[in-house]
Structure formats: C-alpha cells, structure tokens
C-alpha positions in Angstrom: -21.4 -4.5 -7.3 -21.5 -3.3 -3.7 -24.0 -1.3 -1.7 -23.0 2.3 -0.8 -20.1 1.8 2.0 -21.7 3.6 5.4 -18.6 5.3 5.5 -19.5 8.3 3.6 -21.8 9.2 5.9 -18.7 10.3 8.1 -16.2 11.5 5.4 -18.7 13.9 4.5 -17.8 16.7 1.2 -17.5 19.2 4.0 -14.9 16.4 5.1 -12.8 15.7 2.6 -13.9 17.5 -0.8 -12.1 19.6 -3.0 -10.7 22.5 -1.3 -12.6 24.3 0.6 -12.1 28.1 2.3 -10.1 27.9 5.5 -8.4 30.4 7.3 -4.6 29.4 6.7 -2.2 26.6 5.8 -1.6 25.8 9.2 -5.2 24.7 9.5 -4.7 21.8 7.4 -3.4 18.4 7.5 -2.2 17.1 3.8 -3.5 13.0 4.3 -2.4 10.3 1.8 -3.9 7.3 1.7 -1.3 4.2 1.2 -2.7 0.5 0.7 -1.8 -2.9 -1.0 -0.5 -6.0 0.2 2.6 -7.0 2.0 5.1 -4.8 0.1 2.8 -2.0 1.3 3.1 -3.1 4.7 6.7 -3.0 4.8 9.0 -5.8 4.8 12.6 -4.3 6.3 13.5 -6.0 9.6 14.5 -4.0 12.4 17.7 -5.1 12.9 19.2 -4.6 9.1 17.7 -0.5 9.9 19.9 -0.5 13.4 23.0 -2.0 11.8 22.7 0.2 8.2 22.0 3.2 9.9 24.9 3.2 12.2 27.5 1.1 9.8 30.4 3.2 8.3 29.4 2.2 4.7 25.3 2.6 4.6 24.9 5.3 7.8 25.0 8.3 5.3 21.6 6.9 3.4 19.8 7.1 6.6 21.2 10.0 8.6 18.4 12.4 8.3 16.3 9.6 10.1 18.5 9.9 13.0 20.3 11.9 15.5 22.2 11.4 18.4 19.8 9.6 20.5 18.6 7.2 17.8 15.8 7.3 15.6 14.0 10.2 15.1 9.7 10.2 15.8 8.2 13.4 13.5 5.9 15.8 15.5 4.8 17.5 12.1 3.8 13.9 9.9 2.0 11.0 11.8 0.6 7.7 11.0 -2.1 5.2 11.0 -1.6 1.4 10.3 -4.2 -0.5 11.1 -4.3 -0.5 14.9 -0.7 1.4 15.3 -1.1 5.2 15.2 1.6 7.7 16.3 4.5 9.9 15.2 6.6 8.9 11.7 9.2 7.1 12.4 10.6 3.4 11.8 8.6 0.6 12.9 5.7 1.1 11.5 5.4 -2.0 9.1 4.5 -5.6 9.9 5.9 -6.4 13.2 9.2 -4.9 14.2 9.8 -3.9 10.5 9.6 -1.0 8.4 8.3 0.1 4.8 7.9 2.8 1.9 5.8 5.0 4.2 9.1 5.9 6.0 10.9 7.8 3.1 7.9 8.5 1.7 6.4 10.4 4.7 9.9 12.2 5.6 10.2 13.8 2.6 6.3 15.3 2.1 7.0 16.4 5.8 10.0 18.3 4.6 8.0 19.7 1.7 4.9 20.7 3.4 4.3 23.6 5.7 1.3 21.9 6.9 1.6 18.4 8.6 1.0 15.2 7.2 -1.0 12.6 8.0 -0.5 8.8 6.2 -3.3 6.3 6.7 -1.9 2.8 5.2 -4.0 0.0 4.5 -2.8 -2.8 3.4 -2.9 -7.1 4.2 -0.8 -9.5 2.8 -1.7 -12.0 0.0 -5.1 -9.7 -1.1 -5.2 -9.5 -4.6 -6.7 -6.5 -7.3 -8.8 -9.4 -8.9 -10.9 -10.3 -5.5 -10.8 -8.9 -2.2 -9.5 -5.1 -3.5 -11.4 -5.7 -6.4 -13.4 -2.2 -7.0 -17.5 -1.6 -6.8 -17.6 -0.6 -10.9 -15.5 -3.8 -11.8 -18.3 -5.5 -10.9 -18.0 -9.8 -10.1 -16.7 -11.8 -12.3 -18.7 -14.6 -15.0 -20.9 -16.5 -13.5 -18.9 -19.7 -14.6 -15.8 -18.6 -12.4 -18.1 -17.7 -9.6 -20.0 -20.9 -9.9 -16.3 -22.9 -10.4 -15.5 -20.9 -7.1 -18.3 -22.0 -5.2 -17.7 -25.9 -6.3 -14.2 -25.4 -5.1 -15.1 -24.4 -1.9 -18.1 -26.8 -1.2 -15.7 -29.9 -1.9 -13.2 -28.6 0.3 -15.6 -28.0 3.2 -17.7 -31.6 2.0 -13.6 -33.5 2.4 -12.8 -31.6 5.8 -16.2 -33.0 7.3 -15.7 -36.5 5.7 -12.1 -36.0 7.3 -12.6 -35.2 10.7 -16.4 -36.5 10.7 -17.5 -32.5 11.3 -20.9 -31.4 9.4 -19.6 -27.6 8.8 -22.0 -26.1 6.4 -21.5 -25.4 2.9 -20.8 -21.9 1.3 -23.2 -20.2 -0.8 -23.0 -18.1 -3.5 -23.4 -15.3 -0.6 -20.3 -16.6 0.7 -18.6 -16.2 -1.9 -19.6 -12.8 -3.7 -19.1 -11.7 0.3 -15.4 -11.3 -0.5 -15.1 -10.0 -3.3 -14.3 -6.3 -2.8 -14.0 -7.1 0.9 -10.4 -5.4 1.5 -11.5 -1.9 -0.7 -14.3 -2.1 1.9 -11.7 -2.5 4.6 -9.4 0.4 3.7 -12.5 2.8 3.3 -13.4 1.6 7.0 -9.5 2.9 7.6 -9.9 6.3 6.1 -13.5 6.3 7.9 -12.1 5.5 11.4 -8.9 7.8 11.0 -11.5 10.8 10.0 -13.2 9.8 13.0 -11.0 9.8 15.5 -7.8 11.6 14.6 -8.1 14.0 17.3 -7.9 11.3 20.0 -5.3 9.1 17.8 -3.0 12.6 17.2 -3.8 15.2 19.6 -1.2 17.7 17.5 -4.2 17.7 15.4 -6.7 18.6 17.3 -8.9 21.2 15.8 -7.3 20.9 12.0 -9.2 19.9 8.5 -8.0 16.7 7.3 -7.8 17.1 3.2 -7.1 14.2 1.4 -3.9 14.6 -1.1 -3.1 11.8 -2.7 -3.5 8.2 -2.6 -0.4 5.5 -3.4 -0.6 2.2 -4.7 1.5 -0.4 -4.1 0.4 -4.3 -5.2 0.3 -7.0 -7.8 2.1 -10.0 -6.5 -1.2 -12.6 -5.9 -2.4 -11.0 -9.4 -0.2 -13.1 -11.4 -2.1 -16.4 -10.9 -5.2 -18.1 -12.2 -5.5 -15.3 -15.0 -5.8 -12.6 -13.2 -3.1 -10.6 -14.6 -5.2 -10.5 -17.9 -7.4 -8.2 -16.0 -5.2 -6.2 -13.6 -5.0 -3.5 -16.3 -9.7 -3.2 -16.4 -9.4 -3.5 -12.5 -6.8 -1.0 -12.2 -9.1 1.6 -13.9 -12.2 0.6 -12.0 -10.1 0.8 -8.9 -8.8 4.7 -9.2 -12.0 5.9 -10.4 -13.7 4.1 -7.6 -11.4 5.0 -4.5 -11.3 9.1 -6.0 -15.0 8.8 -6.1 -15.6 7.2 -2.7 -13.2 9.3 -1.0 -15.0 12.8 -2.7 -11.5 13.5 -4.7 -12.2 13.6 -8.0 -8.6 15.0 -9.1 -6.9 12.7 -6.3 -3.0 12.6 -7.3 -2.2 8.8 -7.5 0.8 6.9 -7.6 1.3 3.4 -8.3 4.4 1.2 -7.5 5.1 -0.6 -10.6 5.8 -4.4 -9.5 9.4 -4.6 -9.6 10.8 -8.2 -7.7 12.3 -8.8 -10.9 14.8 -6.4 -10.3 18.2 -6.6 -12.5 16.3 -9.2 -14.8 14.0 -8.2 -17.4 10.5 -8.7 -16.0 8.5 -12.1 -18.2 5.1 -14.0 -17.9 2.1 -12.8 -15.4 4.9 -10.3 -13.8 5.7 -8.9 -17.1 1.7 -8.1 -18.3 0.7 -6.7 -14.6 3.5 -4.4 -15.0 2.4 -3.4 -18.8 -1.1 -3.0 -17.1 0.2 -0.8 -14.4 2.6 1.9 -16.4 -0.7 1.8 -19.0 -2.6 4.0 -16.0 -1.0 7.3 -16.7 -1.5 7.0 -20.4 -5.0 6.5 -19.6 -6.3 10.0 -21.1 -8.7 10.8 -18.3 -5.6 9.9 -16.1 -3.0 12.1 -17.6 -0.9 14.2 -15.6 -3.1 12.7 -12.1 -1.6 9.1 -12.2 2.0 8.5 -12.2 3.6 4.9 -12.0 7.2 4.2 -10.7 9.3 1.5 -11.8 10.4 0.1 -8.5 12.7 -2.4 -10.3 15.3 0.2 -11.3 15.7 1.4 -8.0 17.2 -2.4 -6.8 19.5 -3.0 -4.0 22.3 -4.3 -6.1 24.2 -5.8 -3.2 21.4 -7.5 -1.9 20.9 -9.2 -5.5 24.2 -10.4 -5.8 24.0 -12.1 -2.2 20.7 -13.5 -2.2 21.1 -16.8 -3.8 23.6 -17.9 -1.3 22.1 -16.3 1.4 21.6 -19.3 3.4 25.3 -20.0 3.4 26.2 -16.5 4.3 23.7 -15.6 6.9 25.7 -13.3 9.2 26.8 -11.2 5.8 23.2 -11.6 4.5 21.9 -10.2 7.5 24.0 -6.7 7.0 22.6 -6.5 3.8 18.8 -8.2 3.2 15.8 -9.3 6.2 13.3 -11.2 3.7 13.0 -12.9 0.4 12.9 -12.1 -3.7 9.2 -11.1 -3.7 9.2 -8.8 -0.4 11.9 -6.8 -2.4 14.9 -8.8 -0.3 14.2 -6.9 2.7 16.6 -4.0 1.7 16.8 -1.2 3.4 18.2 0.4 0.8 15.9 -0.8 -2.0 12.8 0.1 0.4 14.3 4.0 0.9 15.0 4.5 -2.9 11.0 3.4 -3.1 9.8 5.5 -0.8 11.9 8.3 -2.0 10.7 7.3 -5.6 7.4 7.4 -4.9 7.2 10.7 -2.6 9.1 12.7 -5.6 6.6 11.4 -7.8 3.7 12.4 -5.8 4.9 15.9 -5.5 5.3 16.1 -9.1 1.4 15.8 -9.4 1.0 18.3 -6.8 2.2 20.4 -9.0 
C-alpha cells in the first residue's frame, strides 16, 4: 500500500539485523520498540506516583523506584518519547504523567547485563484500522474510501458555507494520505533514535543498538464503525510488517490485550478486539514469538470500587485513581502490574 519508508536507508542490516559478531555484551544496547495510543503513552498523574510512593499503605509497590532523595533516573536503561529522551525514570508519559514503560523498563534493566534502550511511539485516539494500519493490509474497499471522501468533502463544503471560507476540498490523495500515517511515524522514531542516540544518550556512545523486542499496546478507537471485525487481519499484517521493516524477522512481541473492562466480563467491539488480539500467538507462524497479556486481570481493585463516585470523593479519589475507565483509571497500581506483566512476558520470549 505504501512506498518503501526512506528510513531503511538508515537502519541498515548492519544496523539492526539479526545478530551479528561483536566483541562482548557490553557492546550492546538491548532496544524495544513500544507504540500505540494513549494507554501507551501513559496515563498516571504525577501526583497519585508522589503520594503512593511515599504513603504507608502503597510505598512498598514502588520502593525499588526510589531512594532517599526521591525518584530514581537509571544510568544503565534510557528512553525516547517522541521529543523527551533521557534516563528511565517517572515522567516520561503525556505531560507530567507516567506509563507501562516504567515497570516495564526497570525490570529488563535488572535482567540485562547490557543496557537498555526504549523507543515509545505512541498518539492518542490513532486506531489499527487507519493511521497504524500496516503496508500489506493494504486500503480498504473502494466504497468505504469513496464514503470517506463524501464525508469529508461535505464537511469542508458546510464549514465554507458557514463562515463564507472557500477551503478546498479533499481528494482521494487526501484521504489514502492517512492511512498508515502513524506506522510511518513510529518508523521515523526508530529512524531518528538510530540516528542520533549518541547525541540523545551519550552513555552510549560507541555501542550497537540491536533491536529486542517490540510491545503493543492499543485497541480503544478500534471498536467503532466496524473496525473491530478487522483488528484480528490488521493485527497479522501489522507484526509481520513492523519485524520486516525493522530487519527482525524473529522480533519477540508482546501485545496488551485491551483490558478497561476490568472486573466485568469484557462484551461487544471490546469483547471481539480482545478475541482478535489473544488469537496472535496461536497464529502458527507466531508461536512461541508473540505473547498477549490480559491487562484486565491485573485491575486496580480499589480504584474500581471508587470510581463511580469519584466525583463526590475527589480528595479520596485522588490517593487512589488520576484519569477515567478507558485510560485504565489512572492507577498507579494497575499501570505497574502492566508494566511488570508485560516485561515478564517479554523475557519469557527471550528465552
């Protein structure tokens, strides 16, 4: 569907292709790739990390992200998010919150002799079906892209009429030009981290990057229009296009399994994208590289049982959630266990 991405004239095999020859462990920086949409980015305020981490009941969960003088910054794992690069440690989600990558990234550094690197990519609201939608899944019928392009001229034809503008019309350029236009994006992410890691993490200077493993975390703007009767055929497309792009044929992945149904049994478009995404690792060519995590097991229980009155006990809410039902409450607690979930997981692949 798309042209070849200019990026791989940078991430080169020499780059990041199987394994190659190198003179010792130490020589080599283990980088996974994280993207999706806003649960990737990371949804746990601040403010709910200060008081959990240092409150008599929760501090125990996060004491080996601490020490004395506050929160601890990693000199052996590091990170990219978009244009925020440094040492691990909280923070590094949309603005002055946290997500996965922080349990995540703790405990391959703990595993790993070698450092690690985590390049997230990851916008809110993109869905599988359009903008990460995969080069082999191709475009969709030419109905929906023609029923697209109607949509859009008539919106455009009403704003002029509106506010007596004369704003052109899309084309069917226009339109295709989206489609796939976030995979493109987190490429360009992995492309510029390649690029310039050296100047972004100086600790690295002189080391091989070697991409080792890739994690998936997505599926909320899926469940409309139909586009959960797909996820599972985009899905596919999607891991055998980003293990091909990135040169990594055998590239461990994980997927979050959508889980914002916590404690209730999961139903409708929710219910079939998570069918679609635990059907990955049954996949035979997938089998035993491709692991999906329930995160809906792993739920803040506390921060269930206060939500729905959250508004009427804001100062209790705020100890125990920092967003809403399909950012995964905000918990803390709910976004550790993920992170933990998914780092365990990952490792199991290794193996």
């Amino acid at each position: 569907m798309h042209s070849k991405p200019p990026f791989l004239s940078l991430l080169t095999a020499a780059a990041i292709a199987a394994p190659v020859p190198i003179a010792s462990a130490a020589d080599t920086v283990k980088v996974f790739v994280l993207a999706g949409q806003s649960n990737m980015e990371g949804k746990v305020q601040s403010k709910l990390m200060e008081f959990q981490s240092t409150d008599a009941k929760t501090k125990d969960l996060f004491k080996h992200l601490r020490d004395d003088k506050g929160w601890i910054t990693r000199d052996d794992v590091f990170i990219k998010f978009l244009g925020e690069h440094g040492g691990l440690t909280q923070g590094y989600g949309s603005r002055d919150r946290t997500g996965v990558e922080l349990e995540f990234g703790w405990r391959l550094g703990d595993h790993y002799d070698e450092p690690v690197l985590l390049i997230k990519a990851a916008w809110g609201g993109h869905s599988l079906v359009k903008l990460f939608r995969s080069p082999s899944a191709g475009f969709p019928a030419d109905e929906k892209l023609q029923a697209e392009l109607e949509g859009a001229q008539n919106r455009v034809k009403a704003n002029n009429e509106k506010h007596k503008k004369s704003d052109p019309l899309p084309t069917m350029d226009d339109i295709k030009a989206g489609y796939g236009s976030s995979y493109r994006n987190m490429l360009k992410e992995v492309e510029d981290t390649f690029a310039n890691y050296e100047t972004m993490f100086p600790a690295l200077k002189g080391k091989k990057l070697e991409i080792a493993g890739f994690v998936w975390f997505q599926g909320w703007n899926d469940q409309y229009g139909g586009a959960e009767q797909e996820y599972e055929s985009n899905m596919k497309h999607f891991i055998n296009d980003v293990r091909k792009d990135l040169k990594a044929p055998d590239m461990p992945f994980v997927i979050g399994v959508m889980g914002q149904n916590g404690s209730k049994p999961a139903k409708g478009a929710m219910l079939t994208i998570q069918e679609a995404q635990l059907a990955m690792q049954e996949v035979p060519e997938f089998k035993g590289n491709v692991r999906a995590v329930r995160t809906d097991v792993l739920i803040d229980k506390a921060a269930e049982k206060l939500y729905p009155t959250w508004r009427e006990n804001i100062p209790e809410w705020e100890k125990t959630g920092s967003d809403h039902g399909y950012h995964y409450l905000g918990s803390a607690i709910w976004h550790l266990r993920m992170g933990g979930a998914f780092a365990d997981a990952m490792l199991e692949l290794k193996k």
